[in-house]
SETI-484429 format. One record per residue (C-alpha): residue in one letter; x, y negated, z negated. Coordinates in steps of 0.05 Angstrom, whole numbers, padded with zeros to 5 digits, always signed. Each point is the difference from the previous one (the first is absolute). Layout:
N
AXYZ/...
REM end
This chain:
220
X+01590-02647-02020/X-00045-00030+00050/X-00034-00070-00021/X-00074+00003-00016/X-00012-00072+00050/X+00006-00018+00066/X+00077-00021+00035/X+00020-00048+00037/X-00019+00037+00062/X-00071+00001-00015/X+00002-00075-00013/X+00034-00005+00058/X-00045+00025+00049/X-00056-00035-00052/X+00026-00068+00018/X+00011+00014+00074/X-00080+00010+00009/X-00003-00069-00048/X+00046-00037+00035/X-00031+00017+00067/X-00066-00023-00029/X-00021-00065-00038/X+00027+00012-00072/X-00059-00016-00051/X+00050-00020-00041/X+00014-00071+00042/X-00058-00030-00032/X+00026-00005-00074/X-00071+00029-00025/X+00050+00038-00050/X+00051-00052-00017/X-00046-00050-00011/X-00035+00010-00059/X+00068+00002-00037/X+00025-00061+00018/X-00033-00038-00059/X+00023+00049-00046/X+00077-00008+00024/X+00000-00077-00001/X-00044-00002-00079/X+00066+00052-00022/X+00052-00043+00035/X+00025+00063+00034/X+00049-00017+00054/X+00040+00071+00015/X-00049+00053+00026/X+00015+00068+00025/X-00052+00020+00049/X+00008+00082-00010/X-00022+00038+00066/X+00004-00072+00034/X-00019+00039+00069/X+00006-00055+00064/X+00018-00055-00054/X-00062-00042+00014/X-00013-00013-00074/X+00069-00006-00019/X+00015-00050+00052/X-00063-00040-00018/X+00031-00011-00067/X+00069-00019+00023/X-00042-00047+00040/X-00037-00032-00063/X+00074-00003-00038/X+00003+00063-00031/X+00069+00042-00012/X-00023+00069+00027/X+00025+00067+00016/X-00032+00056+00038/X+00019+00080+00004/X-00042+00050+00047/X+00015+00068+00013/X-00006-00011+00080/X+00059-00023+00037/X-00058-00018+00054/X-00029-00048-00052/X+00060-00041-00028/X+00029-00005+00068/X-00078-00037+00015/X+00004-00035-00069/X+00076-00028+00015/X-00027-00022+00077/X-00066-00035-00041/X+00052-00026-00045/X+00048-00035+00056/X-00054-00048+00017/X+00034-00050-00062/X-00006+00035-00064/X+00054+00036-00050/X-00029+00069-00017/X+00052+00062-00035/X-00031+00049+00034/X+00020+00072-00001/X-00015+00072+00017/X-00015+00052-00065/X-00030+00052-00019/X-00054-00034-00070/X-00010+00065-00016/X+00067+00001-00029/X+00046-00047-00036/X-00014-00077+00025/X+00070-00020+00019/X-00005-00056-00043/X+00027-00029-00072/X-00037-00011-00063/X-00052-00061-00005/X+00021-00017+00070/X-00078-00029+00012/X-00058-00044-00019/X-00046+00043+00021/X-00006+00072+00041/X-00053+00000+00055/X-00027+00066+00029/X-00057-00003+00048/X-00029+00069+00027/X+00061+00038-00007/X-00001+00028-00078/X-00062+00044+00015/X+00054+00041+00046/X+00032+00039-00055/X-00031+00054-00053/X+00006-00017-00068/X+00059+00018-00025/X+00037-00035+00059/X-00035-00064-00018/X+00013-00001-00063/X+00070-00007+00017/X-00021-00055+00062/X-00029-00040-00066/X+00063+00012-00045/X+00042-00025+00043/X-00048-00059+00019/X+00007-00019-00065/X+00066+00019-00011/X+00022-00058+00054/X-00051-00055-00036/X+00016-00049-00047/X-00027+00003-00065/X-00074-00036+00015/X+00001+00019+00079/X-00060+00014+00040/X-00020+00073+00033/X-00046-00020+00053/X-00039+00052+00038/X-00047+00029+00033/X-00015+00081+00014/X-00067+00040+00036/X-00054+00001-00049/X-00032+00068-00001/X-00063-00028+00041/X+00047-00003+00058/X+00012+00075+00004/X-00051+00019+00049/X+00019-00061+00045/X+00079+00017-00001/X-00021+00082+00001/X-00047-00015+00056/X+00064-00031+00042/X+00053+00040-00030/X-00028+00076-00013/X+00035+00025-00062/X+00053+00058+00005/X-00020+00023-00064/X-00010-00022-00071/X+00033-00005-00064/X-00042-00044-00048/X-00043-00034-00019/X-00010-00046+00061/X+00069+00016+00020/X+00016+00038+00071/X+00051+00010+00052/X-00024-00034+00067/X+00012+00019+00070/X+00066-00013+00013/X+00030+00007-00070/X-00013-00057-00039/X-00028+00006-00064/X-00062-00045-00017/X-00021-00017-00073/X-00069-00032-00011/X-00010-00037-00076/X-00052-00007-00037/X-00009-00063-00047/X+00025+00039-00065/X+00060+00015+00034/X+00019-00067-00022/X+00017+00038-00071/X+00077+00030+00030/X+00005-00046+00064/X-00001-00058-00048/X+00023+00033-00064/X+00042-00049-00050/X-00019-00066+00040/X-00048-00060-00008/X-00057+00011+00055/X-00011-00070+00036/X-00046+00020+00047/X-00033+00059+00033/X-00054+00009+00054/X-00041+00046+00050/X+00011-00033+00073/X-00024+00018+00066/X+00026-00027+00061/X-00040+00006+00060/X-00006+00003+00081/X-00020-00051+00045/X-00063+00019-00001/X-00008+00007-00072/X+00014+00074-00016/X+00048+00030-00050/X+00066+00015+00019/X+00037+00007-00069/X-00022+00006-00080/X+00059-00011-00039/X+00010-00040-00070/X+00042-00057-00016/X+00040-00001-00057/X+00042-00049-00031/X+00044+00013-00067/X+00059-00031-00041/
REM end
């Protein structure tokens, strides 16, 4: 049976074009905001899931943190271990977070996940989340953020959908399957934990236009 998400050879060739390019995700616009949340929890072991080129990941092995990152690109880790070598100790590793994390029970403080769960349909995700939580101590943080459904017509306008099979839910050009939430998604996304925090943001251009609606969400 086929999966129902991209492999690693889309991500590959994804993170070719973004490595060739200046990665948005240098400027911690995504990491930050979480930062006060991980030091008010006393979280010190953080698994950064669909860690990409490891910029986040090795910003918080920078500030202290105990982190471990898993992408689905070969392209990517081999970038995130490079980023890494400059004087930090990141575990990082190549896997598929569609599937079974390759890691043991309440291994973490807290799971981080930014821009990457909005890349399965739902029944996929809701294993991403059991297994988040699966590998969390009892009282650890899920920290994300995912396209908000205003963003559709900015990532459809970039990325013409293949076709579509929910509700704000489509196969792109290329294969990879796009999800875009809406805020009472929060009911099953969040289902069982104690909602800390969660918000519309924009982040914009240069020159002060939209490039991406998504919410933040933070949860123990």
């Amino acid at each position: 049976m086929s999966k129902s998400y991209a492999g690693s050879r889309f991500w590959d060739e994804r993170f070719r074009a973004v490595l060739s390019a200046e990665d948005p995700d240098r400027s911690g616009q995504w990491l930050d905001p979480f930062l006060p949340l991980l030091a008010e929890n006393e979280c010190r072991r953080v698994l950064d899931l669909g860690c990409g080129a490891g910029h986040d990941a090795v910003t918080l092995a920078g500030r202290g943190f105990a982190v471990s990152g898993i992408d689905h690109s070969l392209l990517a880790i081999a970038a995130a271990e490079q980023l890494a070598a400059a004087g930090v100790a990141v575990n990082f590793r190549d896997g598929d977070i569609g599937l079974a994390l390759p890691y043991e029970s309440a291994t973490f403080d807290a799971v981080l996940s930014n821009l990457v769960l909005h890349s399965f349909d739902d029944f996929v995700l809701r294993g991403v989340l059991g297994e988040a939580r699966r590998c969390l101590r009892q009282g650890g943080l899920l920290l994300f953020h995912v396209n908000s459904f205003d963003d559709a017509p900015l990532r459809l306008a970039r990325q013409p959908a293949e076709r579509q099979f929910g509700p704000y839910a489509y196969v792109l050009a290329g294969g990879q399957t796009m999800r875009f939430f809406s805020r009472s998604d929060r009911e099953w996304l969040l289902a069982g934990r104690r909602i800390l925090h969660i918000e519309a943001v924009t982040s914009l251009s240069a020159d002060g236009l939209p490039l991406k609606h998504a919410w933040r969400r933070a949860a123990q």
